[in-house]
N, CA, C and O of each residue as an XYZ file, in Angstrom:
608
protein
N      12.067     -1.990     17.182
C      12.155     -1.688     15.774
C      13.338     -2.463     15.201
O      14.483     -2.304     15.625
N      12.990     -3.375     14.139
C      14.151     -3.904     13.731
C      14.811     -3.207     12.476
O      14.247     -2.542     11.607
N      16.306     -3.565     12.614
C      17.166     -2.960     11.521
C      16.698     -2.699     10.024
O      16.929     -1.700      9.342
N      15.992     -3.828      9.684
C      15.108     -3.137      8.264
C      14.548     -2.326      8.458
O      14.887     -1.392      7.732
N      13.373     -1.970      9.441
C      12.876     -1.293      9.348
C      13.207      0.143      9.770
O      12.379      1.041      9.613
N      14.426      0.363     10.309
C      15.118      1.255     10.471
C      16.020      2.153      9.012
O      16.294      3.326      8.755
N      16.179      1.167      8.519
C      16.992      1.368      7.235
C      15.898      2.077      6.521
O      15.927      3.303      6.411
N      14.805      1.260      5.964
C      14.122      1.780      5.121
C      13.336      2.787      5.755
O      12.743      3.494      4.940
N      13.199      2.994      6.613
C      12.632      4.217      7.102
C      13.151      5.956      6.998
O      12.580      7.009      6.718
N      15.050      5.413      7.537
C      15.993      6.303      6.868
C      15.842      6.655      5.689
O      15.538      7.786      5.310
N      16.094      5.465      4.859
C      15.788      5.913      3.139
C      15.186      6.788      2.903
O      15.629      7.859      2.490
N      13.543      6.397      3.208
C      12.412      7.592      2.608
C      12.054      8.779      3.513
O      11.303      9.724      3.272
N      13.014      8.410      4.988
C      12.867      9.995      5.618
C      13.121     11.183      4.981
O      12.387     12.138      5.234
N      14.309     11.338      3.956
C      14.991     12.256      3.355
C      14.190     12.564      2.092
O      14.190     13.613      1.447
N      13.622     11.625      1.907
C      12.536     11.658     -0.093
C      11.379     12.219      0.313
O      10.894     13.018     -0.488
N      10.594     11.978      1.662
C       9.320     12.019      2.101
C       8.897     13.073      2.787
O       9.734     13.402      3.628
N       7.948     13.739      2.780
C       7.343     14.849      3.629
C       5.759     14.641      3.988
O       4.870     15.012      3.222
N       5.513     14.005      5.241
C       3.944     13.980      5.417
C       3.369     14.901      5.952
O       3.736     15.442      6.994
N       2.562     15.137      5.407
C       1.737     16.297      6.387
C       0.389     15.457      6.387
O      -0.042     14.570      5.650
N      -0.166     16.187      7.668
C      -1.628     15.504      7.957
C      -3.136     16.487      6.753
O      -3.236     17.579      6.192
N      -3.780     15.549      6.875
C      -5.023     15.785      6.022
C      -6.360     14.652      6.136
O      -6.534     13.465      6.415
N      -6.753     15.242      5.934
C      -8.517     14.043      5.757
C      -8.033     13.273      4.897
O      -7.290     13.372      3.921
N      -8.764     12.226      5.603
C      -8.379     10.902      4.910
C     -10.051     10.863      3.955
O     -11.025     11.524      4.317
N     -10.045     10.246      3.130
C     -11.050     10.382      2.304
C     -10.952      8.747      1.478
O      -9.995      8.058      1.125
N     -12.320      8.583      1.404
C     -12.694      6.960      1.256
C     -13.243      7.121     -0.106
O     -14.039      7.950     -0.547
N     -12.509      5.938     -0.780
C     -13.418      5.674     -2.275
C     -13.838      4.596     -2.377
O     -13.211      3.599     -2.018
N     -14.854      4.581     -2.829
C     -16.199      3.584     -3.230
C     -17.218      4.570     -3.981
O     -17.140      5.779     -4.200
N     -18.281      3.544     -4.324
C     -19.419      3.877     -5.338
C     -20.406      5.151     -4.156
O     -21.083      6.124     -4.489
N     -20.092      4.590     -2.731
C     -20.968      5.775     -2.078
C     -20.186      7.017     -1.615
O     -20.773      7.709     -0.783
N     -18.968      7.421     -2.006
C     -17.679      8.294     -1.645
C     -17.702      9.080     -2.680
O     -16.997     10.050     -2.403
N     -18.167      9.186     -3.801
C     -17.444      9.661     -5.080
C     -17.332     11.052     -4.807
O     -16.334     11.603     -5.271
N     -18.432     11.994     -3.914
C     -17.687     13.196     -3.585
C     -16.622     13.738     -3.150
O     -16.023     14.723     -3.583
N     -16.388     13.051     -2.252
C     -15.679     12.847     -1.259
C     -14.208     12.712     -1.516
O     -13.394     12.876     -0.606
N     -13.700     12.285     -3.287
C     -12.320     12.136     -3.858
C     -12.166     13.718     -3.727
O     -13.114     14.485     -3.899
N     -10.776     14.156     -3.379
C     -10.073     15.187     -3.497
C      -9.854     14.904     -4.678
O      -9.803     13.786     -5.191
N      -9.667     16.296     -5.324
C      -9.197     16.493     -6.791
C      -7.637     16.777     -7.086
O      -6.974     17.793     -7.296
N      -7.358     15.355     -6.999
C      -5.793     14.783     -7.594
C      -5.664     14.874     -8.980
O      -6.616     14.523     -9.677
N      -4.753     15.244     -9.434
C      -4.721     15.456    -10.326
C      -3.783     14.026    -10.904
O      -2.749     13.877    -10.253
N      -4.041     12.791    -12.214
C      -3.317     11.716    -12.660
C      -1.970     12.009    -12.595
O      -1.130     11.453    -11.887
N      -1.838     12.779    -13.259
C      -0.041     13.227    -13.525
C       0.618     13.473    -12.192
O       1.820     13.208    -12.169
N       0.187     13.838    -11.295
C       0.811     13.853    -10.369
C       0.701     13.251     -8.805
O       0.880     13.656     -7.657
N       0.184     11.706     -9.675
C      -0.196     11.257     -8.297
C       0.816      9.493     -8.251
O       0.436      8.495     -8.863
N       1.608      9.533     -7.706
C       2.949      8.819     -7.418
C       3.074      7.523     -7.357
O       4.087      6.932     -7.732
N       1.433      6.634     -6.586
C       1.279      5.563     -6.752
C       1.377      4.449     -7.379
O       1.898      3.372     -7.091
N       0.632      4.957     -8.559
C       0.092      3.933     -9.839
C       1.637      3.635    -10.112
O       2.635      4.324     -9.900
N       1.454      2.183    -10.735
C       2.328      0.964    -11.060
C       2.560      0.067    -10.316
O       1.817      0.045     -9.336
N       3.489     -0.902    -10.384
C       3.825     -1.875     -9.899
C       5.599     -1.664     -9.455
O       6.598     -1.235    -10.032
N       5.295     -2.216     -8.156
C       5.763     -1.946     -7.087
C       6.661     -3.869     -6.312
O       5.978     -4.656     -5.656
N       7.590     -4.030     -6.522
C       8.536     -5.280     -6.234
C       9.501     -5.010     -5.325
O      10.363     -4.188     -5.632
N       9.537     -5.711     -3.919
C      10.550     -6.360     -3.131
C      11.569     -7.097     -3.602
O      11.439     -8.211     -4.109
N      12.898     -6.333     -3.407
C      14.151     -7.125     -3.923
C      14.422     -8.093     -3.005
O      14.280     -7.802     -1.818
N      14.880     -9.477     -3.393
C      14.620    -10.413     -2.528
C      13.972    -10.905     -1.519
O      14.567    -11.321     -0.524
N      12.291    -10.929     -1.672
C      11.515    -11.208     -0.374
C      12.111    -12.438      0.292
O      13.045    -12.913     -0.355
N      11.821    -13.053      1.377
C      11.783    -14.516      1.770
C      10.043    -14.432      1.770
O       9.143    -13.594      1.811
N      10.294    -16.204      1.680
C       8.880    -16.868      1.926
C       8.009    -15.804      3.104
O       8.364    -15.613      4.267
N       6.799    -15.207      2.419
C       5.669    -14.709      3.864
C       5.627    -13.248      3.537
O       4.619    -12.544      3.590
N       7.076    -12.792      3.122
C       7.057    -10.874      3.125
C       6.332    -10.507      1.659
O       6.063    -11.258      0.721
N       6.131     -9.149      1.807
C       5.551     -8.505      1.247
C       6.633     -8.703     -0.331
O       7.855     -8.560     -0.290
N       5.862     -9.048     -1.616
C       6.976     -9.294     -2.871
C       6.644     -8.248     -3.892
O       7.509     -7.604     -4.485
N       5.028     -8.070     -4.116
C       4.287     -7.299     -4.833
C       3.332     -6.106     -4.597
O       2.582     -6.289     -3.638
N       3.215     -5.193     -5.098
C       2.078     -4.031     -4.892
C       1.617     -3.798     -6.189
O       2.407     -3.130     -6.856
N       0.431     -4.185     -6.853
C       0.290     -3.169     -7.970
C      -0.937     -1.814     -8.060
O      -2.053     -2.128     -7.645
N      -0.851     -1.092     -8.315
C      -1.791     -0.007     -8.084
C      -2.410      0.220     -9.641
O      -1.762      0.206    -10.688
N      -3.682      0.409     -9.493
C      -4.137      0.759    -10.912
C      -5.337      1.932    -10.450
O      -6.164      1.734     -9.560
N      -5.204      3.434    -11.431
C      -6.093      4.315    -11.044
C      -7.301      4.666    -12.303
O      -6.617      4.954    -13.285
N      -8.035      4.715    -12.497
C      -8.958      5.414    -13.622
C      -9.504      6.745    -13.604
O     -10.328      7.113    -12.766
N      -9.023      7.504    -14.575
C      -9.064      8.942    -14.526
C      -9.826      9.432    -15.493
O      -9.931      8.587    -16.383
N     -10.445     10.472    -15.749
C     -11.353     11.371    -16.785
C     -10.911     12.657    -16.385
O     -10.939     13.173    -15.267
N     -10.532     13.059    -17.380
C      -9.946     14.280    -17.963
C      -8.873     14.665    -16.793
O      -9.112     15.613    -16.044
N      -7.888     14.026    -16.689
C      -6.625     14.118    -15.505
C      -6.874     13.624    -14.144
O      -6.068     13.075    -13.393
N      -8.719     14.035    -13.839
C      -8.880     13.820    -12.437
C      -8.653     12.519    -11.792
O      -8.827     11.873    -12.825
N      -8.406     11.622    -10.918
C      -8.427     11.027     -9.983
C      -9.791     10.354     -9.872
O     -10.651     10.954     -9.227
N     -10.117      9.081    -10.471
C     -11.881      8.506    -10.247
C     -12.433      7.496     -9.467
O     -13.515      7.390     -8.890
N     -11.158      6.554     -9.604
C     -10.883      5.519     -9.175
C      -9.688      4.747     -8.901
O      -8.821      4.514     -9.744
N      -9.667      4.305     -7.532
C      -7.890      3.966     -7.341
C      -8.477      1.803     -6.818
O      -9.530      1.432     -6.301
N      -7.322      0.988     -7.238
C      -7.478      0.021     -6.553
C      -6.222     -1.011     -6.538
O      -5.731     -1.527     -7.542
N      -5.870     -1.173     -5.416
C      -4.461     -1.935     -5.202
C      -4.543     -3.342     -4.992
O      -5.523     -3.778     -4.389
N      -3.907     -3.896     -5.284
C      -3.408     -5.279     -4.818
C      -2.105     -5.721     -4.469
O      -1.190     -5.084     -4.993
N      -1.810     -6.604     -3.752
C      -1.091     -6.956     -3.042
C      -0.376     -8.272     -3.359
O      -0.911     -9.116     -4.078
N       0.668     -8.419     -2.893
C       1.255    -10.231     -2.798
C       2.393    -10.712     -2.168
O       3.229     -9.813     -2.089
N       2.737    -11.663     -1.731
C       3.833    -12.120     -0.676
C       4.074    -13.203     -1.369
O       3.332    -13.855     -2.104
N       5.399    -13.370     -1.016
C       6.366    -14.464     -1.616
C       5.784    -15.628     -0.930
O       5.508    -15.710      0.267
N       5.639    -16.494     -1.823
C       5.002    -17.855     -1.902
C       5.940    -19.143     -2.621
O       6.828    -18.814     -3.408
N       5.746    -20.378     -2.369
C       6.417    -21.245     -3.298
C       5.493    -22.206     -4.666
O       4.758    -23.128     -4.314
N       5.571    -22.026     -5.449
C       6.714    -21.277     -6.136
C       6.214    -20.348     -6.890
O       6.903    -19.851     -7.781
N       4.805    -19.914     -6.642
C       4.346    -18.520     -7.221
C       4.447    -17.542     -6.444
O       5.165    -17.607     -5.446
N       3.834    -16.594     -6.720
C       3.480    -15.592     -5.075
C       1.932    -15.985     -4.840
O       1.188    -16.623     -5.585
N       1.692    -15.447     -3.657
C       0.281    -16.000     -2.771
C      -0.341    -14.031     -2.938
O       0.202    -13.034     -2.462
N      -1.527    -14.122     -3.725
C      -1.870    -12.719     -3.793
C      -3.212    -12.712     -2.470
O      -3.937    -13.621     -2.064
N      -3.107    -11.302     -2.096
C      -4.633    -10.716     -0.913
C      -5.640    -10.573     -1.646
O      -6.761    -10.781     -1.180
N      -5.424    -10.113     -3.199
C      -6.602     -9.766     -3.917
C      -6.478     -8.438     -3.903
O      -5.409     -7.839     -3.790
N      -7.880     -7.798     -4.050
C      -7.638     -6.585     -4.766
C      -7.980     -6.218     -3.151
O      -8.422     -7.050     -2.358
N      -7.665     -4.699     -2.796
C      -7.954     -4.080     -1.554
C      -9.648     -3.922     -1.460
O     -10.343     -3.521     -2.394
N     -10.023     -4.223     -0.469
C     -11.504     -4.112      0.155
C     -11.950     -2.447      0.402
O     -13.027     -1.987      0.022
N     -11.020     -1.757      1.028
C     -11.178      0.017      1.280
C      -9.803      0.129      1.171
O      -8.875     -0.656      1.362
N      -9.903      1.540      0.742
C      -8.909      2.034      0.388
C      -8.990      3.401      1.185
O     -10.088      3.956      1.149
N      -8.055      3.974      1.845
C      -8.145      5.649      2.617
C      -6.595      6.055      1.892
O      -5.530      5.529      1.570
N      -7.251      7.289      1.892
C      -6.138      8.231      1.411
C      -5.747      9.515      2.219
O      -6.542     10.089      2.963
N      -4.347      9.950      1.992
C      -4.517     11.493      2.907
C      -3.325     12.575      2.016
O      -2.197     13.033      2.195
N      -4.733     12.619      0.683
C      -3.724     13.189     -0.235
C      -3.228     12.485     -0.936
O      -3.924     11.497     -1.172
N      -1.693     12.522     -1.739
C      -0.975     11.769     -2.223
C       0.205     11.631     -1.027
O       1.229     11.067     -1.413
N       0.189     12.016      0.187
C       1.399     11.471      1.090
C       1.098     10.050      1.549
O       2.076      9.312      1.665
N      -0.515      9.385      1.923
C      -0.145      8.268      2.425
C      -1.539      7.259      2.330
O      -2.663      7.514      2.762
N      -1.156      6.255      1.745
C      -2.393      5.587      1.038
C      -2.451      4.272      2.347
O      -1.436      3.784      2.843
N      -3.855      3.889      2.716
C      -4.476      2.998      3.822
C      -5.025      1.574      2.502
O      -5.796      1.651      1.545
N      -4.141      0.303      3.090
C      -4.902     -0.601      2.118
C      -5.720     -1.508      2.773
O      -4.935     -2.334      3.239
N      -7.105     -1.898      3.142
C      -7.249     -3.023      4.232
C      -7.926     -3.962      2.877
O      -8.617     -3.528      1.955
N      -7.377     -5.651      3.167
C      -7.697     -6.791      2.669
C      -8.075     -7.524      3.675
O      -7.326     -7.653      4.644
N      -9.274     -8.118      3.625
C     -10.058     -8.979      4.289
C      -9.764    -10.380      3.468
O     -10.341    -10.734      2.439
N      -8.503    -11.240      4.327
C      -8.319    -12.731      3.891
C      -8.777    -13.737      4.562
O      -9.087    -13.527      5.734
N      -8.965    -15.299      3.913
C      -9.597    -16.319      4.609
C      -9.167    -15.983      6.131
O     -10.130    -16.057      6.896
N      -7.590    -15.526      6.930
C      -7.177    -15.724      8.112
C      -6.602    -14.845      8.977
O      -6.181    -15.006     10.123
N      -6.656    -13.613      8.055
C      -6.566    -12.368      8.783
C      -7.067    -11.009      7.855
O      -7.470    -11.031      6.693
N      -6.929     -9.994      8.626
C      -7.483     -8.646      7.948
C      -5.968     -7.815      8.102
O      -5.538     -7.552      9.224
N      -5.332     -7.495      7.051
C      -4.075     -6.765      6.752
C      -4.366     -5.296      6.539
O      -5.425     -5.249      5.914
N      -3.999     -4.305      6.728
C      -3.763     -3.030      6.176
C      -2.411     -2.388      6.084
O      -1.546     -2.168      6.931
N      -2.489     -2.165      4.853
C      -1.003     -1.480      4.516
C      -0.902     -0.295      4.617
O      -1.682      0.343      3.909
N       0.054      0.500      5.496
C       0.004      2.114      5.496
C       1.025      2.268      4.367
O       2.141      1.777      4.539
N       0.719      2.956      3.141
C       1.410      2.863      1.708
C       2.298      4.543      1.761
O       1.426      5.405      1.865
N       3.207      4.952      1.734
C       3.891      6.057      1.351
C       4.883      5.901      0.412
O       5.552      4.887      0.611
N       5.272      6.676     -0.720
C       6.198      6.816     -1.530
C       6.397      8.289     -2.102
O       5.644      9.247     -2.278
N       8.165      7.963     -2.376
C       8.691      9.131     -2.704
C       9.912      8.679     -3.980
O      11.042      8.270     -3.713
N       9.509      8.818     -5.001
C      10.325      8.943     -6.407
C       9.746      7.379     -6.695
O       8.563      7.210     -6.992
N      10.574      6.399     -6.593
C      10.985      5.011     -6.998
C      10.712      4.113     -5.970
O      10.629      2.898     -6.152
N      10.564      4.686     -4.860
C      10.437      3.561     -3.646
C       9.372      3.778     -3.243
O       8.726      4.799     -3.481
N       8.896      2.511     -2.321
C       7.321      2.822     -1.964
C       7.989      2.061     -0.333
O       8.984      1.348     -0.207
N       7.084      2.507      0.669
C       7.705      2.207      1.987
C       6.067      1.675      2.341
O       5.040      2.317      2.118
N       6.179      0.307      2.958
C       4.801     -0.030      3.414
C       4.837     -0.922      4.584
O       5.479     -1.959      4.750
N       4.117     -0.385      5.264
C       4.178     -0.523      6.859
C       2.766     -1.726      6.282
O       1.872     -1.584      5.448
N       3.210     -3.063      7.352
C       1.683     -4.113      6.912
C       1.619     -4.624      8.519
O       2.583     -4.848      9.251
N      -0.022     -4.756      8.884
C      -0.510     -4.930     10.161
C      -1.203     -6.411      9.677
O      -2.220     -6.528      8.993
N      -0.704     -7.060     10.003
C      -1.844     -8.912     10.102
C      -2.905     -8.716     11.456
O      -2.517     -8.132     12.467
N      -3.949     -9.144     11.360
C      -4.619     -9.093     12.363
C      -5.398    -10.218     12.058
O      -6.184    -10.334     11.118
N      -4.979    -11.449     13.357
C      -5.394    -12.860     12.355
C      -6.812    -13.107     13.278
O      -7.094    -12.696     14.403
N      -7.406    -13.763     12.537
C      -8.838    -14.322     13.130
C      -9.011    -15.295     13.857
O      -9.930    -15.372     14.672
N      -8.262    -16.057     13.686
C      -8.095    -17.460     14.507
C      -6.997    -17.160     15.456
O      -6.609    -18.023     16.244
N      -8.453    -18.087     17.376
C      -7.490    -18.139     18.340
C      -6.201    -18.289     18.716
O      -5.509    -19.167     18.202
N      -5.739    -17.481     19.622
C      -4.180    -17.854     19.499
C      -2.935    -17.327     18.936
O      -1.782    -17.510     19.324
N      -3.390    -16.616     17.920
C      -2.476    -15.979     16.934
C      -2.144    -14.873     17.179
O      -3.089    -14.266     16.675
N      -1.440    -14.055     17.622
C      -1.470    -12.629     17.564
C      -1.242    -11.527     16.302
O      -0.835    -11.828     15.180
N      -1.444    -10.777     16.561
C      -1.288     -9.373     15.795
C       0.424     -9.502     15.563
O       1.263     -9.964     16.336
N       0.648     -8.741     13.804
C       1.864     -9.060     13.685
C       2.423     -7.690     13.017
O       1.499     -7.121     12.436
N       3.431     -7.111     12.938
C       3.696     -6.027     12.134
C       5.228     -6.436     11.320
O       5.997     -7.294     11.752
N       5.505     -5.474      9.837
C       5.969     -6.117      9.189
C       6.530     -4.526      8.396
O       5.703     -3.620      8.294
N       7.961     -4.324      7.881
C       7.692     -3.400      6.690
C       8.287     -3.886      5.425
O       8.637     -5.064      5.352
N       8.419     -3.149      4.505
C       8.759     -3.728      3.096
C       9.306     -2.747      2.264
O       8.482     -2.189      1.539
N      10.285     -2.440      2.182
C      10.882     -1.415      0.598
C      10.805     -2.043     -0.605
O      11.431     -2.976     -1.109
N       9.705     -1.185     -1.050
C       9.794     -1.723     -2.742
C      10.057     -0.780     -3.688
O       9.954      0.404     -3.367
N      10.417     -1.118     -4.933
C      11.000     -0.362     -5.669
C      10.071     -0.458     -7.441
O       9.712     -1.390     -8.159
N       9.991      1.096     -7.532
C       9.220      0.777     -8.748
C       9.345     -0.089    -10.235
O      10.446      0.099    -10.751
N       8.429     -1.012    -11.040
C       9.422     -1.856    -11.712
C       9.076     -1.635    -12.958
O       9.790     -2.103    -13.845
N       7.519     -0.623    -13.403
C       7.441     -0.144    -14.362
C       7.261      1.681    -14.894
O       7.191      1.972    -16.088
């Protein structure tokens, strides 16, 4: 475990409380299946920035949800890593799992690997654990974390 990820782990140990729960999948064939979150109190939504990424780390998160009458309808994230001299985005998330509002699952299917972000946040910070799992021979499996901080 390296020292970042030690640090930021500290951070949101003290903000954070997980408890376990069904994870529950949204898509067009899931729609039962959303727990009834209520908008106002669901922690995600916005945009989400790494203070000083380097080239490759995690720079961006933005979350956008669509709700009718408070409920929870639709959630969909995207992603991005510091790039030169823009950022390099994953696109929007492919599945999304949830377990509750303690801990959001992001998987992106890219030209060269399949990423999933294990997403948790508590106030202002968002703590995201990211798995590369590259497609091409040779490469191994990579793990990565990222403290970001809310920016709107």
């Amino acid at each position: 475990m390296t020292a970042r990820r030690i640090l930021a782990t500290l951070a949101l140990a003290a903000l954070v409380s997980v408890t376990a729960g069904p994870f529950w999948r949204h898509g067009a064939d899931a729609q039962e299946a959303l727990p009834a979150l209520s908008c106002t109190d669901f922690p995600y939504a916005g945009i989400w920035v790494a203070d000083r990424p380097d080239i490759g780390d995690l720079a961006r998160i933005t979350v956008e949800m669509d709700c009718i009458d408070d409920r929870l309808r639709a959630l969909r994230i995207k992603a991005e890593t510091r790039c030169h001299p823009r950022n390099c985005t994953f696109g929007w998330a492919d599945t999304i799992n949830a377990r509750g509002t303690n801990e959001i699952r992001a998987i992106f299917h890219t030209f060269s690997a399949t990423r999933t972000l294990a997403i948790t946040v508590a106030g202002n910070r968002m703590l995201v654990d990211m798995e590369n799992v590259y497609n091409q021979p040779g490469r191994s499996t990579d793990l990565a974390t990222a403290l970001l901080i809310r920016r709107d």
